[in-house]
N, C-alpha and C positions, 0 to 999 in steps of 0.2 A: 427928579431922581432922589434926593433927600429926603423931601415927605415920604416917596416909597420906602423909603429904609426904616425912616419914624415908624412910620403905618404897621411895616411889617414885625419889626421889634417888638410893637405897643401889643400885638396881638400874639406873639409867640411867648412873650410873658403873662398875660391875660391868662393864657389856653395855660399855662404852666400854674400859674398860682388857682387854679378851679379843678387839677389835679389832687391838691392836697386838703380838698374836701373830699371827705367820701359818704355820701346820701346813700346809706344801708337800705332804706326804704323799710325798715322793720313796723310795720304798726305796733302801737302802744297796747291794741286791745290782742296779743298775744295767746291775754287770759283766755279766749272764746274760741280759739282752735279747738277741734272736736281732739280726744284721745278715740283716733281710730288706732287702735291695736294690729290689723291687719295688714297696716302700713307701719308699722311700729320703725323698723330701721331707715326707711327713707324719712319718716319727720324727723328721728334724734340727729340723723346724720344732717340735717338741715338745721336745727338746736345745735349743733355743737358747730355748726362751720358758722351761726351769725355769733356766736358767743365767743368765737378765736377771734374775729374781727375787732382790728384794732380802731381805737379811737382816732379821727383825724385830728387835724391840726385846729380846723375851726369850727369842730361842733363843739357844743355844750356840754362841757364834762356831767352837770348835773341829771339831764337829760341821757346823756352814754351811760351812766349810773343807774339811772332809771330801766334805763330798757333790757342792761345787764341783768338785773333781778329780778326782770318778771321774763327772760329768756331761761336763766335758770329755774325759776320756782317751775314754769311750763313742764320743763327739764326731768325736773322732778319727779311732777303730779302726773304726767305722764308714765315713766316708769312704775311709779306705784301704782297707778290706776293697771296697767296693761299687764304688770307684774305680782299678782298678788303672794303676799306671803301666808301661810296658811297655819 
């Protein structure tokens, strides 16, 4: 009965501390999304919900940094390309 108690503890903190990662899954090569224009508000709206996403506890700040500004620059290039000013 003890080891069950161990057992179950050792895995209900396991499962608790693999919470406070959070694997965005964002690729790095962000850049080479097409600007489809015809889709124009379902990609920003997908830009702007991984770019609200917050950092976890044990990723890579450097890396979260990283991927923060080539979600914006996309962000961007998108708008401009889809949005021309004339």
């Amino acid at each position: 009965m003890f080891k069950f108690v161990i057992l179950s503890s050792l895995l209900v903190f396991l499962s608790g501390c693999t919470s406070l990662y959070n694997d965005r899954s964002i690729p790095t090569e962000v850049s080479i999304m097409p600007n489809d224009c015809a889709n124009q508000r379902m990609m920003l709206n997908w830009l702007e919900y991984q770019i609200g996403q917050e950092q976890s506890l044990l990723s890579n700040k450097g890396i979260y940094a990283r991927e923060q500004r080539a979600l914006k620059h996309k962000k961007w290039d998108f708008k401009y390309a889809c949005n021309p000013v004339n």
